[in-house]
GUTI-791952 format. One record per residue: residue in three letters; x, y, z of N, C-alpha, C, O in turn; residue number from 1. Coordinates in steps of 0.02 Angstrom, whole numbers. Each point is the difference from the previous one (the first is absolute). Last residue first. Layout:
N
SITE   aa     n_x     n_y     n_z    ca_x    ca_y    ca_z     c_x     c_y     c_z     o_x     o_y     o_z    i
SITE  ALA       X       Y       Z       X       Y       Z       X       Y       Z       X       Y       Z  NUM
...
//
This chain:
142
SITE   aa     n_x     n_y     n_z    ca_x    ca_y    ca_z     c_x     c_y     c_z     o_x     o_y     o_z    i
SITE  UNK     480   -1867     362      46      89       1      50     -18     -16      47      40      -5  142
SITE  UNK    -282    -163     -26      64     -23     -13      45      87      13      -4      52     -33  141
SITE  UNK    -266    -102     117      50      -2     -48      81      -7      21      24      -1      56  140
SITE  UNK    -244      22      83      52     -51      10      34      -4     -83      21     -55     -16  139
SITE  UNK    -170     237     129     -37     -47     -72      64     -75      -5      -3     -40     -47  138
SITE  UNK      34     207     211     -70     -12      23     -15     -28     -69     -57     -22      -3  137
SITE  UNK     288      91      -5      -2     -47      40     -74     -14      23      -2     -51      35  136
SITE  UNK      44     200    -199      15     -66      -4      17     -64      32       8     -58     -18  135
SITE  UNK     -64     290      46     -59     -29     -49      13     -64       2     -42     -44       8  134
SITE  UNK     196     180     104     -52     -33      23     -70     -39     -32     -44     -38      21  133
SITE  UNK     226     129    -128      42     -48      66     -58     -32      32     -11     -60       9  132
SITE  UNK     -29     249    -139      -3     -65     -34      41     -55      22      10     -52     -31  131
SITE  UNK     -39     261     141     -49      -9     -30      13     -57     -56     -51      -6     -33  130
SITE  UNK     243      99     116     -57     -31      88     -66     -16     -55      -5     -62      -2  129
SITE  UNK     144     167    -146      45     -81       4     -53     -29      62     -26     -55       1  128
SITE  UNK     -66     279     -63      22     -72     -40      31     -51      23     -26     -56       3  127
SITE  UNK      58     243     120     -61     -15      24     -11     -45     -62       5     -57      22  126
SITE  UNK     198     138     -35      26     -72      48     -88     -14      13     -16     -57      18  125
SITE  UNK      59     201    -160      46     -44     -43     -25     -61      51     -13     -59     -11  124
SITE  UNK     -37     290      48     -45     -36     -37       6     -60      -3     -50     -35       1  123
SITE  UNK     218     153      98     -58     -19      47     -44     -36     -31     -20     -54      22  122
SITE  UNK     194     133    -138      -5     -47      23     -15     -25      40      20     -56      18  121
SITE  UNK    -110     176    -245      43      12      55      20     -46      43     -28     -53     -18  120
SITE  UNK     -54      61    -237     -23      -6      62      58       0      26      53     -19     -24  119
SITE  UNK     -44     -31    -191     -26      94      -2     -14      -3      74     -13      58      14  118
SITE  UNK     107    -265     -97      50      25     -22     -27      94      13      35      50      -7  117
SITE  UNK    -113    -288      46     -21      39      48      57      44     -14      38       8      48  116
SITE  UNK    -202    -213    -224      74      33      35     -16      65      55     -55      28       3  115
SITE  UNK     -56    -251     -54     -40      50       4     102      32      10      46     -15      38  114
SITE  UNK    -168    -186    -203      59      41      58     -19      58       2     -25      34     -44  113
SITE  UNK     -84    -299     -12      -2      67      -6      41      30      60       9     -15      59  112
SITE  UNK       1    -223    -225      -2      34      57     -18      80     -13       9      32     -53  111
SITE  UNK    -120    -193    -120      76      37      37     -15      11      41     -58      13      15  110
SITE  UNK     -87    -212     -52      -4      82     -16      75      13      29      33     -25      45  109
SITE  UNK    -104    -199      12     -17       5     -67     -26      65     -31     -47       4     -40  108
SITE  UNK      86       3     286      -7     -63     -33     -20      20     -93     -38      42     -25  107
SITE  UNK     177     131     198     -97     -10     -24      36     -90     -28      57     -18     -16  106
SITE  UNK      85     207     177      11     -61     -29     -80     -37     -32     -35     -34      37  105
SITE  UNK     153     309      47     -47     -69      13     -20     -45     -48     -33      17     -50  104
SITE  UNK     221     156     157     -24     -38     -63     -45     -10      16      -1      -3      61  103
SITE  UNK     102     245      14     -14     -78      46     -27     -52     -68     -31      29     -45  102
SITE  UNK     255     171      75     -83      -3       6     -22     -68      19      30     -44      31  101
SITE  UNK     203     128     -22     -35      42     -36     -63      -2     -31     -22      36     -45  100
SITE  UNK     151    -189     203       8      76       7     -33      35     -38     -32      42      31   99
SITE  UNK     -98    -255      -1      79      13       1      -2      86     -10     -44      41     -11   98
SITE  UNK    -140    -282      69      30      95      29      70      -7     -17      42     -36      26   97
SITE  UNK    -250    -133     -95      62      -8     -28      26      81      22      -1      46     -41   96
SITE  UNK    -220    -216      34      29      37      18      45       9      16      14     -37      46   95
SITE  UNK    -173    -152    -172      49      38      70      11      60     -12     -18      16     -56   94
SITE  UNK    -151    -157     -52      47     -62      -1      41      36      76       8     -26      55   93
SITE  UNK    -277     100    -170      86      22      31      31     -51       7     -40     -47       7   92
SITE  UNK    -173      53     -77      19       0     -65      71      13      28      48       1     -38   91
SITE  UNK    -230       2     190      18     -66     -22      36     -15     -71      -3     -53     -30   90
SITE  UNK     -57     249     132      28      -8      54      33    -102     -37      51     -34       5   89
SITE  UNK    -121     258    -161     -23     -40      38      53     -45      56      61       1     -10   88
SITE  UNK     -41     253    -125      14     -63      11     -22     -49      58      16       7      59   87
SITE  UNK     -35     234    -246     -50     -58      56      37     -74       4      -7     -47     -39   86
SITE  UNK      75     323     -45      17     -70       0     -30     -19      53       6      22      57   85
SITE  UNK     -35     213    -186     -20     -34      55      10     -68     -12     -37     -25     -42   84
SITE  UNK     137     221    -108     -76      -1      20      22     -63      46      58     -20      -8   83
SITE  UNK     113     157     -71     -58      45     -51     -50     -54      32     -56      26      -6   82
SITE  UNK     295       6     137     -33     -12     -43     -74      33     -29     -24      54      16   81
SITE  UNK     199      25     141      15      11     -72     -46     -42     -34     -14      21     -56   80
SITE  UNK      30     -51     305      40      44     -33      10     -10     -72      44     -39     -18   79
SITE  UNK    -242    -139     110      94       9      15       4      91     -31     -38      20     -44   78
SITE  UNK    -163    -209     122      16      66     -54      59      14      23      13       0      61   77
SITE  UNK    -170    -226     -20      48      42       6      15      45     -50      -4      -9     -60   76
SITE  UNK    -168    -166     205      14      43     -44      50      49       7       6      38      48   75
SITE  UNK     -71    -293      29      28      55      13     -22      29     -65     -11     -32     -51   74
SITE  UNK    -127    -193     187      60      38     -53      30      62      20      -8      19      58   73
SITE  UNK    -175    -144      71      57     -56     -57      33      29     -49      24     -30     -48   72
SITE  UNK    -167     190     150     -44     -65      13      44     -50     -59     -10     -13     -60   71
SITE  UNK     151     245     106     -65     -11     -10     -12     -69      36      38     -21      44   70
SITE  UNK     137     236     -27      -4     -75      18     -86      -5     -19     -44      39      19   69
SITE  UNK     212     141    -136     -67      -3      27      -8     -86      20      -2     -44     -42   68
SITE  UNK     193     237      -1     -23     -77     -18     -28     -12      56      18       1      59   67
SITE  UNK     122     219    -194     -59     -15      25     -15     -85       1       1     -34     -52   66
SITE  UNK     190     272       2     -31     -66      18     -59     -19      12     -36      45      22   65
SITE  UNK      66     196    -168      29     -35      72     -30     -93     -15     -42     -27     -35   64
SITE  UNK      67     184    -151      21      36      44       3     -34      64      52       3      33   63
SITE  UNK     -99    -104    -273     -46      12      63      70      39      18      51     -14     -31   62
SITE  UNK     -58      45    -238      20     -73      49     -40      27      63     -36      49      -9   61
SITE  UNK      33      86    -176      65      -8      19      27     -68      36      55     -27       9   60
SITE  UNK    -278     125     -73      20     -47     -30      76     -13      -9      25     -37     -42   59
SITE  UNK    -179     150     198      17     -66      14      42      -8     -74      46     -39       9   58
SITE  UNK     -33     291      30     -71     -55     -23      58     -37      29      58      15      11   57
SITE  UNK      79     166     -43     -55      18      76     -45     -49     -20     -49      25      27   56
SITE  UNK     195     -32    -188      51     -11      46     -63      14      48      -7     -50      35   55
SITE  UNK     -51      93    -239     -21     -57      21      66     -21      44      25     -54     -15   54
SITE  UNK     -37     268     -56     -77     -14      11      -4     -81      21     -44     -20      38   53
SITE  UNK     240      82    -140      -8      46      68     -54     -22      40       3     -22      57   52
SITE  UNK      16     -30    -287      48     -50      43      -2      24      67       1     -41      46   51
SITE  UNK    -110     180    -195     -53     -85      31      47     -31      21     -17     -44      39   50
SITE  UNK     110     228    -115     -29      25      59     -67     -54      22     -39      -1      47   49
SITE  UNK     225     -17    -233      20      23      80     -53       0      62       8     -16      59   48
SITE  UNK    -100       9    -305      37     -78      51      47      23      52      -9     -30      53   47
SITE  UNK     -82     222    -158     -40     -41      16      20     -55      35      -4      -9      61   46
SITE  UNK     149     124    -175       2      29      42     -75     -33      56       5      -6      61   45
SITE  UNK      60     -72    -284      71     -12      62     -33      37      58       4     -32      52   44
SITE  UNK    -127      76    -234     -15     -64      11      43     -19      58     -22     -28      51   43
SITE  UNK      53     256    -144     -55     -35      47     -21     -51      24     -31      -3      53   42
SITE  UNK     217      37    -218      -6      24      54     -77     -10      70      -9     -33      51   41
SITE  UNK      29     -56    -264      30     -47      30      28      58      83       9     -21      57   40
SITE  UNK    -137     108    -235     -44     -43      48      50     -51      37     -21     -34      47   39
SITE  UNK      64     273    -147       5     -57     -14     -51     -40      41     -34      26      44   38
SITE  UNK     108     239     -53     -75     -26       4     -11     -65     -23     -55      -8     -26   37
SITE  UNK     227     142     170      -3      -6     -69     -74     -36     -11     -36     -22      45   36
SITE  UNK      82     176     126      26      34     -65     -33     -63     -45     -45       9     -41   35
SITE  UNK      50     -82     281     -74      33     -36      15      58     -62     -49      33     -17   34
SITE  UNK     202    -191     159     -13       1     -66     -67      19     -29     -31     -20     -49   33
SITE  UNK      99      54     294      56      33     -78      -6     -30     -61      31      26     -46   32
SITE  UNK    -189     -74     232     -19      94     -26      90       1     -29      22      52     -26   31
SITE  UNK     -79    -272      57     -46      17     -40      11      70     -16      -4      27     -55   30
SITE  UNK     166    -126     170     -10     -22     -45     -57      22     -38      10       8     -60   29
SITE  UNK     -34       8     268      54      52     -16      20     -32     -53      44      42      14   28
SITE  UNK    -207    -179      81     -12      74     -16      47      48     -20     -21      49     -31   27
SITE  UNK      76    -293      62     -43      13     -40     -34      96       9       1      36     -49   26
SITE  UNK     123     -96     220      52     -20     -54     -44       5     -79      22      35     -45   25
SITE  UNK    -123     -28     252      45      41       7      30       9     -74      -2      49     -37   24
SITE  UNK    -113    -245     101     -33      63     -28      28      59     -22     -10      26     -54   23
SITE  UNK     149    -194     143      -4     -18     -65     -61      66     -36       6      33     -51   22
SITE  UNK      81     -30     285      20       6     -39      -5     -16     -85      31      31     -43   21
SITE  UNK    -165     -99     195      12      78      13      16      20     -32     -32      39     -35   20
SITE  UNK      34    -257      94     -61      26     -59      14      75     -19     -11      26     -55   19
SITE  UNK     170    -128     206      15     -26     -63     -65      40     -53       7      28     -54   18
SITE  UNK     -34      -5     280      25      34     -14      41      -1     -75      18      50     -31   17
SITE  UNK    -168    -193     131     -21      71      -1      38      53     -15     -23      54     -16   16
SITE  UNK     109    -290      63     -63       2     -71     -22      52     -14     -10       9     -60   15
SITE  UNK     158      -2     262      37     -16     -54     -29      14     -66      18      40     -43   14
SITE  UNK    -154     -65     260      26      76     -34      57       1     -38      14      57     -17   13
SITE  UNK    -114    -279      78     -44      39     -22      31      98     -21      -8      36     -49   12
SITE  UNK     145    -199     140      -7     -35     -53     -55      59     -50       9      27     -55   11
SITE  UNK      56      -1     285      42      12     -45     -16      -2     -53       9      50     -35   10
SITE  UNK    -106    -140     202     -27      71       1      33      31     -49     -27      49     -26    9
SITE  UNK     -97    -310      70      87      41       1      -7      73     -19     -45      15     -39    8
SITE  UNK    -118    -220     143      -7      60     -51      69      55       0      14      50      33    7
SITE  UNK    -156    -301      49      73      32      -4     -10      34     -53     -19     -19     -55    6
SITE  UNK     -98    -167     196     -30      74     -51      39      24      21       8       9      61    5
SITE  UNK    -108    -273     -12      56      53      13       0      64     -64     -26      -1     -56    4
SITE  UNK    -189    -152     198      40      21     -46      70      46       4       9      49      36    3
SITE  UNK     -86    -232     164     -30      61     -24      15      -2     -78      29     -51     -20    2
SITE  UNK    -107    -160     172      61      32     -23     -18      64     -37     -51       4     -35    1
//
């Protein structure tokens, strides 16, 4: 079974352009309050421009899908999160496709939700085929 890798195109020049603006926004702030000589001026004008600065870094969350079929497990990186869910094959109870994303049902762990609220709906439907099928070659609960 392959990996699925969904990379939304939107999402990413939304973030780029949000950063933009905030640099943006932090520099012209700086050359009009370059009269007064406060620090709460500069200081403001600074944090504009690391809020900016950190719209283009991971630490916004991942930019695209990602789930890596491993040796009895999955790894998963979803749209927006900050680091990598390992779920074992024998820790699953089911799998659960509804409109606005997919559950998965852990034994004695929350469920985990992957919502599909930034993806398109080609994406939408190569997910739903990709864990339709996961789940029917690991005989889980759909």
């Amino acid at each position: 079974m392959e990996n699925l890798i969904i990379k939304p195109g939107s999402l990413s020049f939304r973030r780029k352009a949000v950063g933009g603006m905030w640099i943006i926004l932090g520099i012209v702030l700086l050359i009009f309050d370059k009269d007064s000589s406060g620090k709460l001026a500069w200081m403001r004008s600074i944090a504009f421009c690391l809020i900016g600065v950190i719209h283009f870094t991971p630490l916004m969350g991942s930019v695209k899908a990602q789930i890596e079929v491993c040796e009895g497990s999955l790894k998963i990186i979803w749209i927006g999160w900050y680091r990598k869910v390992t779920v074992q094959d024998n820790e699953i109870e089911g799998i659960t496709l509804a409109a606005k994303g997919i559950l998965i049902r852990r034994k004695d762990k929350r469920p985990l939700k992957i919502n599909f609220y930034l993806i398109e709906k080609e994406q939408k439907v190569q997910a739903y085929k990709f864990f339709t099928e996961y789940a029917q070659q690991k005989n889980f609960v759909l």
